[in-house]
C-alpha positions in Angstrom: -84.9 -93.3 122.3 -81.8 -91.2 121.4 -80.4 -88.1 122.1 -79.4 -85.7 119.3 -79.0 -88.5 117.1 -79.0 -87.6 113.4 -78.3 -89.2 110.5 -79.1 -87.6 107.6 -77.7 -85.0 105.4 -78.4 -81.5 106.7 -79.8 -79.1 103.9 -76.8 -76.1 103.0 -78.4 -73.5 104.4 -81.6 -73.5 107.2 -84.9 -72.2 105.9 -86.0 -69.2 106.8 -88.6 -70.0 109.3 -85.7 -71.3 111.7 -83.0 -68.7 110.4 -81.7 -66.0 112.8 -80.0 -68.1 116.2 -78.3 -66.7 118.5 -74.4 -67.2 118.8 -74.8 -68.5 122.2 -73.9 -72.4 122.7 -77.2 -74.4 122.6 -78.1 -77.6 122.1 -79.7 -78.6 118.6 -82.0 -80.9 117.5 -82.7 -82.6 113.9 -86.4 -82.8 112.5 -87.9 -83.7 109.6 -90.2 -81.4 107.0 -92.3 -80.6 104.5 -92.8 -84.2 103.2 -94.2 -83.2 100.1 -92.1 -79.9 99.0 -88.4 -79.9 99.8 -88.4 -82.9 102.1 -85.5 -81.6 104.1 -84.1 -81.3 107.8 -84.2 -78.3 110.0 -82.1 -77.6 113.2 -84.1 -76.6 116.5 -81.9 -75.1 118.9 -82.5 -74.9 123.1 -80.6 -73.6 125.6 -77.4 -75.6 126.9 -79.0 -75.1 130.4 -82.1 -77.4 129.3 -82.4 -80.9 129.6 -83.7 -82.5 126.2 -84.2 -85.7 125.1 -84.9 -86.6 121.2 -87.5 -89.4 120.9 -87.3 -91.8 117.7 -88.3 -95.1 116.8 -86.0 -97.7 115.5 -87.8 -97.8 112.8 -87.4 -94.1 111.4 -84.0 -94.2 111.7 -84.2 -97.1 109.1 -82.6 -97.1 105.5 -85.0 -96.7 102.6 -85.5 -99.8 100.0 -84.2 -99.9 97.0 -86.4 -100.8 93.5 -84.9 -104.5 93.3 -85.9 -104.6 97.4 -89.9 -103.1 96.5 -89.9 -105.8 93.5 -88.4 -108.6 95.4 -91.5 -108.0 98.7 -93.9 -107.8 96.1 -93.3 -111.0 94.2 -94.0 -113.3 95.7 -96.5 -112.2 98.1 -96.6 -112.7 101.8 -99.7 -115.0 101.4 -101.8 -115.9 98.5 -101.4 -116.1 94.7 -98.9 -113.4 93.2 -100.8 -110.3 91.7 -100.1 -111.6 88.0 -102.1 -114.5 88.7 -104.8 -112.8 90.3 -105.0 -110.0 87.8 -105.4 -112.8 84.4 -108.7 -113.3 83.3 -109.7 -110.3 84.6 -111.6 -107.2 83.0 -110.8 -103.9 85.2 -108.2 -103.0 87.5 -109.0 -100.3 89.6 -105.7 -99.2 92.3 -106.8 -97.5 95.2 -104.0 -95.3 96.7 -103.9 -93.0 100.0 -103.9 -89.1 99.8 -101.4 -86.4 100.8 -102.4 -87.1 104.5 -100.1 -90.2 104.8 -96.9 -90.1 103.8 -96.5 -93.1 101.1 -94.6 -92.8 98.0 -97.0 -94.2 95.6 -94.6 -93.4 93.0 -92.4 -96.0 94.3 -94.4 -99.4 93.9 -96.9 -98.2 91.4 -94.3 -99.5 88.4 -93.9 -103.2 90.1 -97.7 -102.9 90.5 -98.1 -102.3 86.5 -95.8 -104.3 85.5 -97.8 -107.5 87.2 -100.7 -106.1 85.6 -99.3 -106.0 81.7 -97.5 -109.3 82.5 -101.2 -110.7 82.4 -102.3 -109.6 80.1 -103.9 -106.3 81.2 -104.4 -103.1 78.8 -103.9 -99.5 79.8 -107.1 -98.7 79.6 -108.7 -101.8 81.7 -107.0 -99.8 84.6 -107.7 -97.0 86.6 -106.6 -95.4 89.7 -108.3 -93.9 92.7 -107.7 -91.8 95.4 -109.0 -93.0 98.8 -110.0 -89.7 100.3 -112.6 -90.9 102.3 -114.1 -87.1 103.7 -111.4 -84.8 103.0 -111.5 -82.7 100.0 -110.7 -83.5 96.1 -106.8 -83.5 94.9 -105.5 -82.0 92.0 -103.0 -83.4 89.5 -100.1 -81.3 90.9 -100.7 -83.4 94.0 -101.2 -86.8 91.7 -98.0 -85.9 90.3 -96.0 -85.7 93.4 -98.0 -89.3 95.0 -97.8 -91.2 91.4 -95.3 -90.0 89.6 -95.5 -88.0 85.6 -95.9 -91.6 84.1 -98.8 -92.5 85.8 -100.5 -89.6 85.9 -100.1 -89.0 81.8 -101.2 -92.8 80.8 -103.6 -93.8 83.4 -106.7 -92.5 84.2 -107.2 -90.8 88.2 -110.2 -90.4 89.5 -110.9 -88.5 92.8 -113.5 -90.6 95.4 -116.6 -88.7 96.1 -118.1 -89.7 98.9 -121.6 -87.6 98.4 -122.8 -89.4 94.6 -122.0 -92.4 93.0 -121.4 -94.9 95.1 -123.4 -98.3 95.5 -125.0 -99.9 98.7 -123.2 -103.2 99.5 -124.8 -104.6 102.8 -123.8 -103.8 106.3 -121.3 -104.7 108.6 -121.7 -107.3 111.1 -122.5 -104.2 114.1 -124.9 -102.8 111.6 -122.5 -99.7 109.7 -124.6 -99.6 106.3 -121.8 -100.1 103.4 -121.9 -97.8 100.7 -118.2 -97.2 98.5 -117.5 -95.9 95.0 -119.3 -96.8 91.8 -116.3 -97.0 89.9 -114.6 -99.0 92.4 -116.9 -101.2 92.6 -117.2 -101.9 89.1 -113.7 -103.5 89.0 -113.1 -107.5 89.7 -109.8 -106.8 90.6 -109.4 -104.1 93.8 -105.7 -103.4 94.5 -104.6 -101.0 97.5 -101.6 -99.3 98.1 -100.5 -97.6 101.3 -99.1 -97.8 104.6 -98.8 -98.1 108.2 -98.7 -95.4 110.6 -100.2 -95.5 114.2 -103.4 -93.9 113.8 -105.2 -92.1 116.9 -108.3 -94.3 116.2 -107.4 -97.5 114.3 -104.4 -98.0 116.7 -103.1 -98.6 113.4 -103.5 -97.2 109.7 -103.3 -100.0 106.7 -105.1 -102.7 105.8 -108.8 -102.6 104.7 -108.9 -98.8 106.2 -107.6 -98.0 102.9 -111.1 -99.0 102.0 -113.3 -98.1 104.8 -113.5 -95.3 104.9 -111.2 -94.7 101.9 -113.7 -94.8 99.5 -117.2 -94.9 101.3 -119.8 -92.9 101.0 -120.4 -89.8 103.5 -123.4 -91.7 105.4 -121.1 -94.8 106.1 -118.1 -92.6 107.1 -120.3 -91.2 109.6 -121.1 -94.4 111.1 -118.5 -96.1 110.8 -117.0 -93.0 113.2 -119.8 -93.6 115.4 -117.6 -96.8 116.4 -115.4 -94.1 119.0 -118.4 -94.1 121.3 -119.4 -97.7 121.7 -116.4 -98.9 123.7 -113.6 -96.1 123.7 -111.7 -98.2 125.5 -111.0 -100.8 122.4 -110.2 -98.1 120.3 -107.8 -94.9 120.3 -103.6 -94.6 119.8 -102.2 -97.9 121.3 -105.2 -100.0 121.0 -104.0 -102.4 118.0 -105.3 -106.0 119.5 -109.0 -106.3 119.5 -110.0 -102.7 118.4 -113.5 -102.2 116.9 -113.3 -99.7 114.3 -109.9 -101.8 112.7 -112.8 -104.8 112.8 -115.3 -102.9 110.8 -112.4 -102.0 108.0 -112.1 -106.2 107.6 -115.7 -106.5 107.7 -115.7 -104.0 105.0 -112.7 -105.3 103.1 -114.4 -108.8 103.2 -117.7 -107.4 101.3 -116.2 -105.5 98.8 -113.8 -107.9 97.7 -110.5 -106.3 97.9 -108.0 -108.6 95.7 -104.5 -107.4 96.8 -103.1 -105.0 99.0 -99.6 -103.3 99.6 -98.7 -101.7 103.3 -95.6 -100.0 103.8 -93.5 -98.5 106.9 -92.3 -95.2 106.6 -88.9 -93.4 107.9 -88.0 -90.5 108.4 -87.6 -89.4 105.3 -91.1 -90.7 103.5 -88.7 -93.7 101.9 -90.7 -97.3 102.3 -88.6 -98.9 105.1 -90.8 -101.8 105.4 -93.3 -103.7 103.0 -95.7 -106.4 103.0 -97.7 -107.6 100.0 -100.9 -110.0 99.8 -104.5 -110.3 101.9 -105.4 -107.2 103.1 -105.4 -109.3 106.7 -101.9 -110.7 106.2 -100.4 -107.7 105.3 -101.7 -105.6 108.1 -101.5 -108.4 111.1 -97.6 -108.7 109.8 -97.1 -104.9 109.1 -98.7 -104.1 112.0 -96.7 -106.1 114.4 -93.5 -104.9 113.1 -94.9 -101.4 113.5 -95.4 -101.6 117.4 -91.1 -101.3 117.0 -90.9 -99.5 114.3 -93.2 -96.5 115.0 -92.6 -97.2 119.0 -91.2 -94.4 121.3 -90.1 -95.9 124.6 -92.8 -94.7 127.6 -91.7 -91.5 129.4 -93.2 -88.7 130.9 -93.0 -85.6 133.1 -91.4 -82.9 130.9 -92.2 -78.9 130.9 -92.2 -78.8 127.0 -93.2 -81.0 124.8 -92.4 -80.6 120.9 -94.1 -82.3 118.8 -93.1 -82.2 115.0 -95.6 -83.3 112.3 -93.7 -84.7 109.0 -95.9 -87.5 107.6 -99.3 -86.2 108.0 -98.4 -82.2 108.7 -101.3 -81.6 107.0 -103.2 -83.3 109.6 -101.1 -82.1 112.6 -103.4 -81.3 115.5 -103.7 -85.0 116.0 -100.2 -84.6 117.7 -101.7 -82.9 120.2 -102.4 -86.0 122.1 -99.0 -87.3 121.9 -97.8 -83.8 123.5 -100.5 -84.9 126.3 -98.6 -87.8 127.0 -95.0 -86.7 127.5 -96.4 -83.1 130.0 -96.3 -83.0 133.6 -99.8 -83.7 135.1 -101.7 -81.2 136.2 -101.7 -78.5 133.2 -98.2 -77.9 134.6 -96.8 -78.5 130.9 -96.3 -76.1 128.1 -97.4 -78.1 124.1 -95.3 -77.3 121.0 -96.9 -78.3 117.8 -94.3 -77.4 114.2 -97.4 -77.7 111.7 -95.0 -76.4 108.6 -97.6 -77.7 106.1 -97.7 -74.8 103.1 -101.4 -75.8 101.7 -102.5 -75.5 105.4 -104.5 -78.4 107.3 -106.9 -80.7 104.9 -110.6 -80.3 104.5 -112.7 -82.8 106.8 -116.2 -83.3 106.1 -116.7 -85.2 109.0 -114.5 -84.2 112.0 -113.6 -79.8 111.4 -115.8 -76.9 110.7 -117.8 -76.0 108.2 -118.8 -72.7 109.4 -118.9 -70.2 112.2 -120.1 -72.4 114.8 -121.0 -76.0 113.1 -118.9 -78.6 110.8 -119.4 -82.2 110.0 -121.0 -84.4 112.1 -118.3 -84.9 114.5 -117.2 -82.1 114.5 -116.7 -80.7 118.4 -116.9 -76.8 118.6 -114.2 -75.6 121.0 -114.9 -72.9 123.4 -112.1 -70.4 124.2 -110.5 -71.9 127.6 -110.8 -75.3 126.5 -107.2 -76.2 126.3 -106.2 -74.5 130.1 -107.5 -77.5 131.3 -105.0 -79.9 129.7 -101.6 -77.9 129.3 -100.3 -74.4 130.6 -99.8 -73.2 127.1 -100.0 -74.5 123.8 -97.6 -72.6 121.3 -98.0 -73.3 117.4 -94.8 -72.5 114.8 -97.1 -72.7 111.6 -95.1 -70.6 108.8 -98.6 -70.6 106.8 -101.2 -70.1 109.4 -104.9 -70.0 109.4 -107.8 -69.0 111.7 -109.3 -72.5 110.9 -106.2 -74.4 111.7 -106.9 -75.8 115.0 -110.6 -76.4 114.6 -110.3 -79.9 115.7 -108.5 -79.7 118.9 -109.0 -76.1 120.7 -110.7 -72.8 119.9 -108.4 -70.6 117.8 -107.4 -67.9 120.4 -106.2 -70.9 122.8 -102.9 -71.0 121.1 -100.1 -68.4 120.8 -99.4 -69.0 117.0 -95.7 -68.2 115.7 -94.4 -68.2 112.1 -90.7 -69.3 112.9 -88.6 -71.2 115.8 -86.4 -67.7 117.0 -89.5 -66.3 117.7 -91.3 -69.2 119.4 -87.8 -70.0 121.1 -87.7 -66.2 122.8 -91.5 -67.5 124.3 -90.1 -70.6 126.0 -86.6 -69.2 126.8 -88.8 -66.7 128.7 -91.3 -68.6 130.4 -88.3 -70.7 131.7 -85.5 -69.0 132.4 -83.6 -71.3 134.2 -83.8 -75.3 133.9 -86.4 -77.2 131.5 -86.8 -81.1 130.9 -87.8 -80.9 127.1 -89.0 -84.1 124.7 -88.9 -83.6 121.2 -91.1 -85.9 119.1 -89.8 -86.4 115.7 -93.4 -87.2 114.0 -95.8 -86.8 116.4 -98.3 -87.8 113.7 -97.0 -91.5 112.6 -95.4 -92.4 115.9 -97.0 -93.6 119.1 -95.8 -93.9 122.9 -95.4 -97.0 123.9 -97.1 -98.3 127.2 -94.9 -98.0 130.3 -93.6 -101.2 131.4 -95.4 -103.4 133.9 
């Protein structure tokens, strides 16, 4: 955990959303933003009066890899034969991929990934990729572009996953989740993954088979397979990576499907692969994963009036940083949440988990009641530049939030409320990163 620690270049000018400070002396603070536009670093400013303390991860303060460095922790594996060997003799490829919710570069391993593929043999049109979307909404090729690169997108074919048609029953998990995933998917003997690992606020960790389940199951075992929250809560959630049940019905599921190969990757803090691990599904996540409890891990602290919580690598999925914000507060709804959701294309469809309508949504989908979040915090403030009246559909009702389109003016609301001394934390991605437990 540092304190105004940054590294990185700072854009020429700030954007306009934090434009307009005050000439007074105050203290500043680096985040990341917008992932998936300009990728660039804004400057939040508090007053010198404040205490505040930047929480980061080792791991996010880590130096991208370069081409030779992807190549050279792809080949050879981690365990297992290489992908070359695995992909000769074989008929169709199909390359499953995560969507604009997680923060991978695609772009970046895909050529390595081909390359293996040609080597053996392998036509352009024996392969295929597919977006694991599991139940958010379709993606269009501007979005392709951006995750796969021009290349990719103008030779290969891209198929979205749709989890209501096409997809074929393979058995059930071991608990009883009924396994249905994509036709096409299926129809490929060789089943490559790419993505990475993130903490994940169910999982305990992203990576590994979850690419798969739910990636690209149907709607009916998505459901289920969420249905896994309520048996035992308390071998799942943020934190729980040993022994947590819904991470063991991803390898049940990546054991009956058959995935071949899979790539995980650690992120920094600016969406550059810091980390990969290449093989089994299980080898890559059990290794990935351990080096994420570093990477991704804030050191435990608590007891702070404001908590910011900045959501880079999944902004379009940024009311899951509620719960970090949760964390850092003084108990007793004494605590005032800040969430910077600057995600332009707002937050992504959710057939399962937000609302489909005035009062219902997917199946776990929780309708809020105005008051809900008095209970937790003493105010939750919002800086979304592109705001909607959906936006926060998963955590509170709408009017529970004072929602601003830029820091001056959500700065003026906390300089306000406390007018004299403040302890402040600010999270750097409350949506990849995870508090650590506090010691023993």
């Amino acid at each position: 955990m540092g304190v105004f620690t940054d590294r990185r270049e700072k854009p020429e000018r700030p954007d306009s959303v934090f434009d307009d400070q005050r000439e007074e002396k105050m203290k500043k603070v680096s985040i990341p933003s917008r992932l998936w536009y300009e990728n660039k670093e804004w400057e939040l400013t508090f007053p010198e009066r404040w205490q505040v303390d930047n929480l980061t991860s080792p791991g996010f303060e880590k130096a991208g890899l370069t081409p030779e460095e992807i190549r050279s922790r792809l080949e050879p594996p981690i365990d297992g034969p290489s992908l070359e060997e695995l992909a000769r003799g074989r008929k169709q490829a199909v390359i499953v991929f995560d969507d604009m919710t997680r923060p991978t570069p695609v772009s970046a391993v895909v050529p390595h990934v081909l390359d293996a593929l040609h080597r053996a043999g392998m036509k352009r049109d024996q392969i295929r990729f597919l977006w694991a979307l599991g139940s958010h909404g379709a993606y269009d090729m501007i979005a392709a572009r951006k995750k796969l690169g021009a290349r990719v997108v103008e030779n290969y074919a891209v198929y979205n996953h749709d989890p209501f048609q096409n997809t074929v029953r393979v058995g059930r998990t071991p608990t009883g989740v009924e396994l249905w995933f994509n036709r096409e998917f299926m129809n490929c003997d060789l089943k490559i993954g790419i993505g990475c690992i993130t903490a994940h606020v169910h999982v305990g960790f992203g990576g590994g088979a979850k690419l798969i389940l739910p990636g690209v199951a149907g709607i009916e075992t998505i459901n289920q397979f969420h249905n896994q929250l309520y048996r035992d809560v308390s071998r799942t959630g943020l934190g729980n990576f040993d022994n947590n049940i819904m991470r063991a019905e991803c390898d049940a599921a990546g054991d009956a499907v058959g995935l071949d190969f899979k790539v995980d990757c650690l992120i920094n803090r600016r969406g550059e692969i810091a980390g990969l691990y290449a093989g089994s599904f299980r080898a890559t996540h059990a290794r990935g994963g351990e080096d994420a409890k570093v990477h991704y891990g804030i050191p435990y602290t608590t007891g702070y009036d404001i908590a910011v919580c900045n959501a880079y690598g999944k902004a379009n999925e940024s009311a899951i940083s509620l719960l970090f914000s949760m964390q850092l507060l003084k108990p007793g709804a004494a605590g005032t949440a800040v969430l910077i959701s600057d995600a332009p294309e707002g937050q992504v469809p959710h057939y399962v988990m937000r609302a489909w309508g005035s009062d219902y949504g997917g199946r776990h989908f929780i309708p809020r009641s105005k008051g809900f979040i008095d209970v937790f915090m003493k105010k939750l403030l919002v800086m979304a530049p592109f705001p909607d009246r959906t936006m926060l559909d998963l955590i509170c009702h709408i009017d529970d939030a004072v929602i601003v389109k830029n820091w001056p003016e959500l700065s003026k609301i906390l300089e306000t409320d406390y007018p004299d001394e403040a302890r402040v934390a600010v999270v750097q991605d409350g949506t990849t990163q995870y508090l650590m437990n506090p010691p023993a």
